[in-house]
N, C-alpha and C positions, 0 to 999 in steps of 0.2 A: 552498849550499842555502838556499831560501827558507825563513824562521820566520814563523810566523803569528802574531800580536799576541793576547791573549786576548781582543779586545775583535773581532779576526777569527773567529777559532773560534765567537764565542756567533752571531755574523750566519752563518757559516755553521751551525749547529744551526737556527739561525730558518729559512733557506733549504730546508732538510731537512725542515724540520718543516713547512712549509710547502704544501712538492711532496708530503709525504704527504699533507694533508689536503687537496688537491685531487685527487689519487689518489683516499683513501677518498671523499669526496663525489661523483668521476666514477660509483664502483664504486655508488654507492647510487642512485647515478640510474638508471645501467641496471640496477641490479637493481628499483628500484622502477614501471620504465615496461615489463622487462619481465614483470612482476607485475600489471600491469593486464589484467583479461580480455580474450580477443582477439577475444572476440564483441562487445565495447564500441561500436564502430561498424559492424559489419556485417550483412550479411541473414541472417533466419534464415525457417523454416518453421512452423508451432505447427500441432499434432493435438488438436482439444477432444474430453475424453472422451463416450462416450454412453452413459449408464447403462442397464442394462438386467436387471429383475429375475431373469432366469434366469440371472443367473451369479452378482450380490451376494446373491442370494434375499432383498430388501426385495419386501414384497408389495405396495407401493402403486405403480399403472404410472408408467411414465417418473420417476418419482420419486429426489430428490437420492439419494448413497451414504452413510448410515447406518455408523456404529463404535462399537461395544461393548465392557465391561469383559469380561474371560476369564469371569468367573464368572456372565453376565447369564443366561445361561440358564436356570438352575436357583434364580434370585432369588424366592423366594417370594413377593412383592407385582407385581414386573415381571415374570420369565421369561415370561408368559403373554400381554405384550402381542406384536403383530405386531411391534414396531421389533425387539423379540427375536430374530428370525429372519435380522436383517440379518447378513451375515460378513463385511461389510468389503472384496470383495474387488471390485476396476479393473481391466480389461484397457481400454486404450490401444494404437489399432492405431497403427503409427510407419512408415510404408513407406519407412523411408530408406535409402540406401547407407551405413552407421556409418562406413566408411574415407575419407567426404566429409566427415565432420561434424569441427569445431571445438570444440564443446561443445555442452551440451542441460542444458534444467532443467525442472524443475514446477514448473506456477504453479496455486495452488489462491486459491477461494472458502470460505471457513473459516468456520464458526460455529463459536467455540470449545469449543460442549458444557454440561455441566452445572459448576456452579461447583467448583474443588476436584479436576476430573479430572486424572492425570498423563499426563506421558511419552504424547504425542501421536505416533506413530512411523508407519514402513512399510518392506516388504520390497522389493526393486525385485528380479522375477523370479528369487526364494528365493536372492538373490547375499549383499546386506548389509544391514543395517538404516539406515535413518535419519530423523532426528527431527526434528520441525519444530519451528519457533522460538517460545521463551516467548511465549505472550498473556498469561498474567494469571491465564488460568484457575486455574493451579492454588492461587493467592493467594487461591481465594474471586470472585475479580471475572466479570464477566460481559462476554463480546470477540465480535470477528468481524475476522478478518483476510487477507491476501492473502499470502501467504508465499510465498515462491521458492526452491524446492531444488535446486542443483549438483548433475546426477547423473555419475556416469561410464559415458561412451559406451562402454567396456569390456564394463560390466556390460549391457546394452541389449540387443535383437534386434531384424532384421528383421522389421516386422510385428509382432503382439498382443506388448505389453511388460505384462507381469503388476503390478498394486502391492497389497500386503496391506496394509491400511492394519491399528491396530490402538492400544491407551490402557489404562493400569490405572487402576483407582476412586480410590485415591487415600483421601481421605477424604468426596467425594463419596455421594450416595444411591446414583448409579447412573452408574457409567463412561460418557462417549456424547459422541460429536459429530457435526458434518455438513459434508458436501463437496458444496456447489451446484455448484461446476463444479472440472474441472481440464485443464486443459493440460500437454502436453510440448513443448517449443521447442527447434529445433533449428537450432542458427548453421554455416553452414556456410564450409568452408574458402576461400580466397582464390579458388581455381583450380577451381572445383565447376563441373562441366560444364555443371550450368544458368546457371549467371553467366558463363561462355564463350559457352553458344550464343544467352543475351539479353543478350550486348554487355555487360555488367553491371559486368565486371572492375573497371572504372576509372570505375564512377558516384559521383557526389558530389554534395551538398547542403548547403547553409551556411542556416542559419537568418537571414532578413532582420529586424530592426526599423528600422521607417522614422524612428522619432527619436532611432533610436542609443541608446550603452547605461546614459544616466539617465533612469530609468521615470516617467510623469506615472501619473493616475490612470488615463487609458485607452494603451492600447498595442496598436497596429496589428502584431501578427507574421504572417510570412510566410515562402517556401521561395524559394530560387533553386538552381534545378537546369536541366542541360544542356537546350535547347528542346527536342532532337530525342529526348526520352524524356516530353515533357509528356503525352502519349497515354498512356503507360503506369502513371501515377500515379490510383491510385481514390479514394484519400483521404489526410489528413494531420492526425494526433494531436498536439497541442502539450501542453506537461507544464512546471510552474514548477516554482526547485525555492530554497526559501525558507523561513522559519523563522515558522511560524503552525498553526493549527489541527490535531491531528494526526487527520487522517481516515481513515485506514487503519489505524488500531489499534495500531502496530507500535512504539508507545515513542518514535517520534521526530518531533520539532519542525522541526527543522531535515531537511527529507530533501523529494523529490519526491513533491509533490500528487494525487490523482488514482486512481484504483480501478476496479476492474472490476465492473458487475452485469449480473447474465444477459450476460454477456461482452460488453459493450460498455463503452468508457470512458466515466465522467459526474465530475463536477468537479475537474475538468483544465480547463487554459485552454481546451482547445479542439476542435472536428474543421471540418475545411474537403474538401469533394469538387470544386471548383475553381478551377480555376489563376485568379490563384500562391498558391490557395490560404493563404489570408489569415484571420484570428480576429483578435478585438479584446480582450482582454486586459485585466479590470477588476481593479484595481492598488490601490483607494482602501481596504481595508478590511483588508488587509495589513497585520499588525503591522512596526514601527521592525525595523530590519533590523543585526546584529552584525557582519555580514561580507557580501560580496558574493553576489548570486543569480544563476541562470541558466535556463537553457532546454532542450527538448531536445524532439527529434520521431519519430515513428515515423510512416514514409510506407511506404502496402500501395500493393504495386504487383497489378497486373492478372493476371499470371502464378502468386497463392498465397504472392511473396514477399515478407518485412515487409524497411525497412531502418532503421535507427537510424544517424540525423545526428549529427553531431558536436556536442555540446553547447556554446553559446554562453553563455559564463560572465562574471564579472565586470561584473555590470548591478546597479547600486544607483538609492536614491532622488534626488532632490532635496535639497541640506542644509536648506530652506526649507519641507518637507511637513509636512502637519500630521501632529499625532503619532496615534499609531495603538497600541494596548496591547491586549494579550490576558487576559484573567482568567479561571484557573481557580479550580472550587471547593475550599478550605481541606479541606473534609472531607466525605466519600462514604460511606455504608453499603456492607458488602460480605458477598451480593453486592446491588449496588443494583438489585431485582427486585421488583417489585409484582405480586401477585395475591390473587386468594379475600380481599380487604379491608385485606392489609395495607398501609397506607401507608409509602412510605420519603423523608426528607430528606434536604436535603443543603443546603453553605453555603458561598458563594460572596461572599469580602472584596472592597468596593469602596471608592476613596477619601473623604476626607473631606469635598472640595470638587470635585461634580458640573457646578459652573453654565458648566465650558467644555466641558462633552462637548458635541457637535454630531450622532452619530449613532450607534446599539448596534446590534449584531447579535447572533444569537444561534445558536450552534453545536450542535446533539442528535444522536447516535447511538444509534439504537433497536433491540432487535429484535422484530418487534410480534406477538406473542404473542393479544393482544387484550386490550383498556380492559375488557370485559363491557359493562355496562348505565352506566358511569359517562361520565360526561356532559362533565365538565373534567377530563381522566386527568392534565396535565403542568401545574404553574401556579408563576410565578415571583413571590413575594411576596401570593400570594392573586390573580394576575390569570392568567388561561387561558392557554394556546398550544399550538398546536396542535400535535402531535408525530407523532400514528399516522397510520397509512392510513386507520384506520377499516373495514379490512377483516379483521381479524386475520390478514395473508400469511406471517407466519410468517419474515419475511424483514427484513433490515436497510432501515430508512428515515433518510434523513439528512436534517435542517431545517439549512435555513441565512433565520432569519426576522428581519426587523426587529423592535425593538423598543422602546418607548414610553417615550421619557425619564422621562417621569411613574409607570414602574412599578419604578421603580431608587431605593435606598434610600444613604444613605454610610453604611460598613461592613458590616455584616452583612446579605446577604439570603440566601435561603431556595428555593430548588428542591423542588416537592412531587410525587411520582409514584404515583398509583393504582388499581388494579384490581381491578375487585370479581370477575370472572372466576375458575372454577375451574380451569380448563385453564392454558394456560402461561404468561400474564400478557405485560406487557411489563416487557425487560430496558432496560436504562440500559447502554451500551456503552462500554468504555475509548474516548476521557480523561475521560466524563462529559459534563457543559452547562458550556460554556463561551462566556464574553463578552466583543462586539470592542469597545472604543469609540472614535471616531476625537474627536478635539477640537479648539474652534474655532480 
């Protein structure tokens, strides 16, 4: 009988230990690839809601969906105004077959409310509750965001899908928020009769960059898809997805760019409605980069349906780019909200030595309430910029403005926002003013 050496038995434990750990790293791959949504790359359908006062009872026509704290009604300084009467409530027609569908979510247009409101929720057709995602609000801060909620097509129906939206006060004057738009999307299954009877099964699209994937300041992106479907394509959305400005409110830096108003995409790399559908892609003001970025596209086809490309990932810069730095402001008032006279600061650290910056931009997310009668409402070290509509729309405006090296200070400068206005003022939006500067 063979004896094994002890110096055999420990190479055989290595051997064992070994084919485990390629066992468990097998098991975690499938289990984490199949953990990725399996709407990730495929078509789905989207129903934008239409609000309509006879069923939310907001008395103002066509007007956004209104939500209330439980007790607004009977609030002795509010109960009496008209938003009062709003109930929160969304019907969402969905004419889908639910036994096609893959998955589905809500995608809303948020104003986060009054500063301090909680627990932002909703009922999906008196099934389950669910809540939408921290903005800030309840910190006191002042948001607007895009949120995307997982529903379960269990809980769904054909046709009118019910949503109760609804928020307690909190510490807030008065519970409230607003939904400009909302959407339900609906991804559907591999084998979905309409992707059968539009050839669809088997479409594919790879996202082109013509200088390949180290990015210059400009960058030529583009779609390569099968010819004999070129007809069939009406447009094509490009989306970065990189570590800079965070425009969507949602906490994160690093995530993909790009938002919806009055339900059209705006800064995002892009929209193209002809083949091959092509954008150009400006790169220069993009903060130094930690890890690799990507891409990714949503092409509407002709037929109602969206499809999401396969994301083209690992695209970095040049080792040679000039550097590129983002600055946030040190410190914010919360919530950072101007009106009826009150002025709010804020204070934004720059370096010590200015003389190789080459170019500033400047980052604002507003909700424009209205300036009133004031003249310079936004001024960065005592010099103007322009931030509002000038219309008071009541609605989110985003600056992306250059800015004058000669109005930039080392260390400490100053963000100033004011509104002599008695009505809603404007708010300062999470993450605040922030500034790009690239250097020479």
């Amino acid at each position: 009988m063979h004896k094994k050496s002890g110096k055999g038995i420990i190479m055989d434990k290595k051997v064992k230990n070994m084919k485990w750990l390629i066992l468990l790293s097998l098991f975690f791959l499938v289990f984490i690839f199949s953990n990725i949504p399996a709407h990730a790359q495929k078509f789905f359908r989207q129903y934008w809601a239409e609000f309509d006062g006879r069923i939310n009872n907001n008395t103002r026509a066509g007007e956004r969906l209104r939500v209330n704290d439980a007790q607004l009604s009977q609030h002795g300084e509010f109960g009496h105004r008209s938003e009062a009467r709003a109930n929160g409530l969304q019907l969402i027609d969905v004419p889908e077959d639910l036994f096609g569908l893959d998955g589905a979510e809500l995608y809303l247009e948020m104003w986060g409310g009054h500063p301090q409101t909680e627990n932002k929720r909703f009922i999906l057709n008196g099934k389950e509750t669910y809540y939408l995602p921290d903005d800030g609000i309840k910190d006191n801060n002042c948001a607007y965001t895009y949120p995307v909620v997982p529903l379960k097509v269990e809980q769904m129906v054909n046709g009118l899908n019910v949503f109760q939206f609804a928020c307690d006060r909190g510490k807030a004057f008065w519970g409230h928020f607003i939904i400009d738009n909302a959407a339900v999307r609906c991804y559907l299954k591999s084998d979905h009769p309409d992707l059968v009877q539009n050839q669809l099964q088997n479409f594919k699209a790879e996202i082109v960059l013509k200088e390949g994937p180290v990015l210059q300041d400009r960058v030529v992106v583009g779609l390569s898809f099968p010819e004999s479907f070129g007809d069939k394509i009406l447009s094509v959305e490009y989306f970065g997805r990189y570590t800079g400005y965070d425009d969507n409110g949602n906490f994160a830096e690093d995530d993909w760019h790009g938002y919806t108003f009055k339900r059209k995409y705006v800064n995002h790399i892009g929209r193209s409605e002809t083949a091959p559908f092509e954008v150009t892609w400006d790169t220069h003001m993009i903060p130094d980069q930690g890890k690799p970025m990507a891409v990714k596209a949503l092409v509407k086809l002709k037929n109602g349906l969206y499809y999401r490309a396969p994301v083209r990932d690992g695209l970095i810069f040049p080792y040679n780019r000039n550097r590129v730095m983002l600055f946030k402001c040190s410190d914010m008032p919360r919530p950072f909200w101007s009106r009826d006279k009150n002025e709010k600061k804020a204070t934004l650290l720059l370096p010590d030595d200015l003389s190789r910056v080459a170019e500033v931009r400047l980052f604002v997310r507003i909700w424009d309430g209205g300036e009133g009668t004031a003249k310079e409402p936004f001024k960065l070290n005592g010099f103007p910029y322009n931030i509002t509509s000038g219309k008071s729309t009541h609605d989110v405006v985003f600056t992306d403005a250059e800015v004058s090296l000669k109005h930039l200070k080392p260390g400490e400068n100053v963000f100033t926002l004011y509104s002599d206005t008695e009505h809603h003022g404007i708010e300062m939006l999470l993450p605040g003013p922030c500034l790009a500067l690239r250097f020479k």
